[in-house]
N, CA and C atoms as a LAMMPS dump frame, in Angstrom:
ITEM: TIMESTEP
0
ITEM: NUMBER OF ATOMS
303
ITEM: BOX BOUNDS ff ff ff
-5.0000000000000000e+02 5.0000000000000000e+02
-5.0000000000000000e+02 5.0000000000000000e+02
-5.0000000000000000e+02 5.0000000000000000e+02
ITEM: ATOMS id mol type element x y z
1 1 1 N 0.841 -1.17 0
2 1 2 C 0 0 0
3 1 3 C 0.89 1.239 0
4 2 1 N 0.814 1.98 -0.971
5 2 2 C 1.627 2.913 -1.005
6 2 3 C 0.73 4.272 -0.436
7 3 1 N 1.588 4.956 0.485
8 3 2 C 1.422 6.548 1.098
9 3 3 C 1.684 7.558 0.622
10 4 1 N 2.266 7.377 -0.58
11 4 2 C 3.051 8.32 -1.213
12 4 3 C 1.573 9.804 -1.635
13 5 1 N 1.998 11.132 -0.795
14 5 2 C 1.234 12.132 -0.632
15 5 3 C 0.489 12.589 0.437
16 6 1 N 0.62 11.36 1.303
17 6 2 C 0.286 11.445 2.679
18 6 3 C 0.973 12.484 3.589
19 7 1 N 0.353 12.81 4.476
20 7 2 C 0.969 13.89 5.449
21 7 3 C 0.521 13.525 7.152
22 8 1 N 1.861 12.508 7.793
23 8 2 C 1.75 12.091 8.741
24 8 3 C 2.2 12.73 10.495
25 9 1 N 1.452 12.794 11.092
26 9 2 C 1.956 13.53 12.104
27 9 3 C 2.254 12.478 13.158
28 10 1 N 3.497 12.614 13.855
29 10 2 C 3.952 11.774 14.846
30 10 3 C 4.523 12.588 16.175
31 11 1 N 3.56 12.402 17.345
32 11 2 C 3.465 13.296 18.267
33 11 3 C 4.776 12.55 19.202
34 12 1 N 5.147 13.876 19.858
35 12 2 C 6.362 13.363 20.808
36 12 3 C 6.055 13.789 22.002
37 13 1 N 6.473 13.627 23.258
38 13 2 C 6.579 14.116 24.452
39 13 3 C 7.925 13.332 25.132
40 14 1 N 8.273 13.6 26.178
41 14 2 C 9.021 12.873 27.111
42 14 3 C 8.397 11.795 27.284
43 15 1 N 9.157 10.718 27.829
44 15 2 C 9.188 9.362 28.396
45 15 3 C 8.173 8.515 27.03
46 16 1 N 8.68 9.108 25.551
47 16 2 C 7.788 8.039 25.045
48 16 3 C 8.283 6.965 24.662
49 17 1 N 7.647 5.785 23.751
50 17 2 C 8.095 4.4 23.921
51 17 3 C 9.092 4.396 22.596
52 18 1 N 10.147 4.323 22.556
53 18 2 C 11.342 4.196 21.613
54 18 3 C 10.581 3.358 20.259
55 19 1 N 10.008 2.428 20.405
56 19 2 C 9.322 1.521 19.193
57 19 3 C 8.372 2.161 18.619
58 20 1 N 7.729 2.886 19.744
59 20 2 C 5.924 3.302 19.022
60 20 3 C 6.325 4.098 18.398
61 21 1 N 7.387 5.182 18.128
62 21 2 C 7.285 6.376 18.158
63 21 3 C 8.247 5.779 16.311
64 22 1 N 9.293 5.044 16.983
65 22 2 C 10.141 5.067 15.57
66 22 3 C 10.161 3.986 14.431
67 23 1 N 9.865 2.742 14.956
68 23 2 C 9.377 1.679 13.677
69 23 3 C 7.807 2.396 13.004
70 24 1 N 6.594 3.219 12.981
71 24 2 C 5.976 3.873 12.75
72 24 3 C 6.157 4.503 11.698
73 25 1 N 7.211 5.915 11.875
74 25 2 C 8.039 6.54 11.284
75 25 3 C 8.752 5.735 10.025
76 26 1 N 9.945 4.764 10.255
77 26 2 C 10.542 4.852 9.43
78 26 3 C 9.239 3.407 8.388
79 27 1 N 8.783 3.092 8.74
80 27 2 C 7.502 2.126 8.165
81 27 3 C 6.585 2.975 7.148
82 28 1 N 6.562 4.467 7.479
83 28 2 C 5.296 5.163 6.834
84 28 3 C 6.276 5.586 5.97
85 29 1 N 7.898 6.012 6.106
86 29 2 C 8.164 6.806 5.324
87 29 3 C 8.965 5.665 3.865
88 30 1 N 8.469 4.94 4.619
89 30 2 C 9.332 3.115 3.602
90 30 3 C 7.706 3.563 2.263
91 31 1 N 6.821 3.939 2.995
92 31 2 C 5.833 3.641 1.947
93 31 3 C 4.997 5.035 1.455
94 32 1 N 6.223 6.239 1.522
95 32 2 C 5.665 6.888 0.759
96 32 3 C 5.552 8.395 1.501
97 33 1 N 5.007 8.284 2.718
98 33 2 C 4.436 9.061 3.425
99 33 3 C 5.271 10.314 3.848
100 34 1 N 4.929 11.588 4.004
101 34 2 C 5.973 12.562 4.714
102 34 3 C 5.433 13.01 6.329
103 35 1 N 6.512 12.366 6.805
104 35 2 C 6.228 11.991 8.243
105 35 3 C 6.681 13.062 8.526
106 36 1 N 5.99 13.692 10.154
107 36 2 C 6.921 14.976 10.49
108 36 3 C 6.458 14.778 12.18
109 37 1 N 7.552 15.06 13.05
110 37 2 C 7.41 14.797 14.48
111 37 3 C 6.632 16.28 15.24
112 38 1 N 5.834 16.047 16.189
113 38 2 C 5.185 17.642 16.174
114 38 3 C 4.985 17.186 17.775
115 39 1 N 5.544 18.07 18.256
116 39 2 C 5.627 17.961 20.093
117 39 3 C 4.277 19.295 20.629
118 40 1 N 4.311 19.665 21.775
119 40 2 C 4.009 20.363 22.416
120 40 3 C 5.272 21.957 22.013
121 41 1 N 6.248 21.604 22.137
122 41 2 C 6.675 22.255 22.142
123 41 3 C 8.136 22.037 20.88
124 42 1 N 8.565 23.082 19.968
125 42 2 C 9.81 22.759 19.233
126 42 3 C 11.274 22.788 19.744
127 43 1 N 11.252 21.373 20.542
128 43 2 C 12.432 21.175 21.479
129 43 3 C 13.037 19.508 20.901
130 44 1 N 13.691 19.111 21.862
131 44 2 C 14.382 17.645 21.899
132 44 3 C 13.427 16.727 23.173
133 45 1 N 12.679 15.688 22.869
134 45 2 C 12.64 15.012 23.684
135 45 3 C 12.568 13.847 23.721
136 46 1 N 12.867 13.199 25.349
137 46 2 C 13.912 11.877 25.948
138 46 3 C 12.384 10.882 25.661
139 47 1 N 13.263 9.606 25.205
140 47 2 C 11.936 8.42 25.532
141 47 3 C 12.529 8.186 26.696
142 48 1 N 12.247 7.057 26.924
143 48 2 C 11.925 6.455 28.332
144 48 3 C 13.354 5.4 28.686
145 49 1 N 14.104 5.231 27.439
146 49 2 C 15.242 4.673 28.035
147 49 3 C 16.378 6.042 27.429
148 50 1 N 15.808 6.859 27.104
149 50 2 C 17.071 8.325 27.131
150 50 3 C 17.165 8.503 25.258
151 51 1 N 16.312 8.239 24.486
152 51 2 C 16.905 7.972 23.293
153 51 3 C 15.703 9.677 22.535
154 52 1 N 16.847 10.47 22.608
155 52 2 C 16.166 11.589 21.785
156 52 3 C 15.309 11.498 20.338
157 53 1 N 14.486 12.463 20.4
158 53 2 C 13.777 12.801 19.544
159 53 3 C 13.646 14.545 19.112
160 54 1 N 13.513 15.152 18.138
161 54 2 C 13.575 16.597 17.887
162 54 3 C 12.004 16.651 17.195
163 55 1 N 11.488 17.765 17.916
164 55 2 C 9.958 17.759 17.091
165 55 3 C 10.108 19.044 16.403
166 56 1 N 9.728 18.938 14.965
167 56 2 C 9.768 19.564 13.89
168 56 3 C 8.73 21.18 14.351
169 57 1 N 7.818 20.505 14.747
170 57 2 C 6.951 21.928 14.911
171 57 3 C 6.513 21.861 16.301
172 58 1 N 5.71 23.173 16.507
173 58 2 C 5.282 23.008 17.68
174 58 3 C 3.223 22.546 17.215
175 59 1 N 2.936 21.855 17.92
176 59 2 C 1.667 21.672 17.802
177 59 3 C 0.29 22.976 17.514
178 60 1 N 0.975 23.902 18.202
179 60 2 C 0.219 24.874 17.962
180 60 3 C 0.551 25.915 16.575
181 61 1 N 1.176 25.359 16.385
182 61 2 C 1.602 25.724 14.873
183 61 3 C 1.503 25.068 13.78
184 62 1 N 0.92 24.165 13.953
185 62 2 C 0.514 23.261 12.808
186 62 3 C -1.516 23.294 12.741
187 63 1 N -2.074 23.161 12.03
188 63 2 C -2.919 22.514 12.093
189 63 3 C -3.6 21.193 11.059
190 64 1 N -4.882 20.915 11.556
191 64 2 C -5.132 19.294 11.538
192 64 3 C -5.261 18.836 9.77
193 65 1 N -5.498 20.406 9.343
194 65 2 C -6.142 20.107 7.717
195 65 3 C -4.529 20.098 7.085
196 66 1 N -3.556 19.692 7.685
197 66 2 C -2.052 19.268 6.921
198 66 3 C -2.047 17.979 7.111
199 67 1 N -2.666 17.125 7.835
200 67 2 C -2.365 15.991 8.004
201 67 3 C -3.677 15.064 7.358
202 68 1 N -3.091 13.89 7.446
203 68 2 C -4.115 12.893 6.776
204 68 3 C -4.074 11.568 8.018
205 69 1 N -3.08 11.71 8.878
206 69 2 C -3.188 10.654 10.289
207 69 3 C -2.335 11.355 11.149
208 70 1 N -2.182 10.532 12.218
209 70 2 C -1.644 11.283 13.599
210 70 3 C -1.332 9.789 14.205
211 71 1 N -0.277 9.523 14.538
212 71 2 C 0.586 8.876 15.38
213 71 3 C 0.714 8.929 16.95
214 72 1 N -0.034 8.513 17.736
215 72 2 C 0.571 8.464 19.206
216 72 3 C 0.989 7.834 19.713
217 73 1 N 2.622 7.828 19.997
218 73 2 C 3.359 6.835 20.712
219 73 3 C 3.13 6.523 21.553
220 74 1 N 2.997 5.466 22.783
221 74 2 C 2.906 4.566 23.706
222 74 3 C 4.145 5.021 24.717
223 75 1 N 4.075 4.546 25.79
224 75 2 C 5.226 4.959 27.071
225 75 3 C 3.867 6.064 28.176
226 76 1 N 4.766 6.957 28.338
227 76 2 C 4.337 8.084 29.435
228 76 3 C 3.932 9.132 28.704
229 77 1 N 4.57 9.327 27.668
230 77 2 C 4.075 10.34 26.379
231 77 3 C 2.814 10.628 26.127
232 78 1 N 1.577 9.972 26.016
233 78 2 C 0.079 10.106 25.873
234 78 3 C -0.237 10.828 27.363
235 79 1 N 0.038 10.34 28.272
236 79 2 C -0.021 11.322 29.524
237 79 3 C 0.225 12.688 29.804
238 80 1 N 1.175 13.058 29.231
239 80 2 C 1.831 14.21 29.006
240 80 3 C 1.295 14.881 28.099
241 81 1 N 0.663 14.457 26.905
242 81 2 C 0.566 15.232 26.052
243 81 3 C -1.018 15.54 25.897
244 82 1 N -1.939 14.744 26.665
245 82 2 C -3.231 15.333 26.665
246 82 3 C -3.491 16.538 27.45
247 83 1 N -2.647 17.144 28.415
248 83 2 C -2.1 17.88 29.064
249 83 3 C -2.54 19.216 28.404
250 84 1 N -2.589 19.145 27.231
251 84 2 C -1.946 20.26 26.179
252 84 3 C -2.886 20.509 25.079
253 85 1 N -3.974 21.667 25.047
254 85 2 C -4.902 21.816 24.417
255 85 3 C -4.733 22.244 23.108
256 86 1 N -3.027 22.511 22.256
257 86 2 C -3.057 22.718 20.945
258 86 3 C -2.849 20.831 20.433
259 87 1 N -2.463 19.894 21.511
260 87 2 C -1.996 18.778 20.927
261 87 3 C -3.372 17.867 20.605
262 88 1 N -4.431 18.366 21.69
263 88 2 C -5.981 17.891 21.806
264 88 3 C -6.66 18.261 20.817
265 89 1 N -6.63 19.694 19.903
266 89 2 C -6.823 19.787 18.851
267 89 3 C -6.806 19.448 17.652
268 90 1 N -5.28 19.32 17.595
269 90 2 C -4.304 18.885 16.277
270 90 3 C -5.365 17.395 16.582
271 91 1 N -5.295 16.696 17.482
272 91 2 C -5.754 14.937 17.233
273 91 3 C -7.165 14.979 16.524
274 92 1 N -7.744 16.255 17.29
275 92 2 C -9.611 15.832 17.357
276 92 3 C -9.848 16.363 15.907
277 93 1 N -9.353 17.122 15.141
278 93 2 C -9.315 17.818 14.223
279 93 3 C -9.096 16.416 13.151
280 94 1 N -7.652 16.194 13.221
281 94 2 C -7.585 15.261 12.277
282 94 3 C -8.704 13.847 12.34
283 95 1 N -8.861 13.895 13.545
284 95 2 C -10.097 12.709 13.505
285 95 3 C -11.713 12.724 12.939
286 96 1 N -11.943 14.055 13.01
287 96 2 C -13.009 14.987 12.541
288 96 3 C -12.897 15.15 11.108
289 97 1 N -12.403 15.646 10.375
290 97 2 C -12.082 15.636 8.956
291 97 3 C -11.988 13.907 8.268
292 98 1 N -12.292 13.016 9.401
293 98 2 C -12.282 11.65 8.463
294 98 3 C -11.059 10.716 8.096
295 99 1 N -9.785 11.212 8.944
296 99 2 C -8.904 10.516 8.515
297 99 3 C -9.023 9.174 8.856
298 100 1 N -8.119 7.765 8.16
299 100 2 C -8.732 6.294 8.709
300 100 3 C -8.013 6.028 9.495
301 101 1 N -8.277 5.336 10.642
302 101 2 C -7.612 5.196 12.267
303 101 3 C -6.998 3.7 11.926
């Protein structure tokens, strides 16, 4: 199945799960897709065994009609990041417009 034109968002926070976050990634971008990491904030952050991540944008700077799915990694990261009412957007938005889960 090819992605190719897709526009994937892959959310970061601290303590997220090293797998969820990066076999995802390099899987969507094997098939096409332009993946882009989008935090809370446009910083560096740690998964859960120390293994960085850099988020491209800040969440509140993006919105949902760029994307066609949304990625949430597993760990402590989903905790953290519902926290955060531009990241609650960006999700409900893209889920609202119909993207397939």
């Amino acid at each position: 199945m090819s992605l190719k034109g897709k526009r994937i968002a892959i959310l970061a926070e601290d303590m997220y799960e090293e797998l969820e976050l990066w076999y995802p990634y390099y899987r969507l971008v094997e098939e096409g897709a332009e993946v882009k990491i989008i935090g809370p904030e446009t910083k560096e952050y740690q998964s859960k065994h120390d293994y960085p991540v850099r988020a491209e944008f800040a969440a509140d700077k993006v919105k949902a009609d760029d994307f066609d799915g949304v990625v949430v990694p597993g760990g402590f990261a989903p905790d953290r990041l519902r926290r955060y009412l531009a990241v609650l957007n960006l999700v409900r938005g893209v889920f609202e417009k119909g993207a397939e889960w």
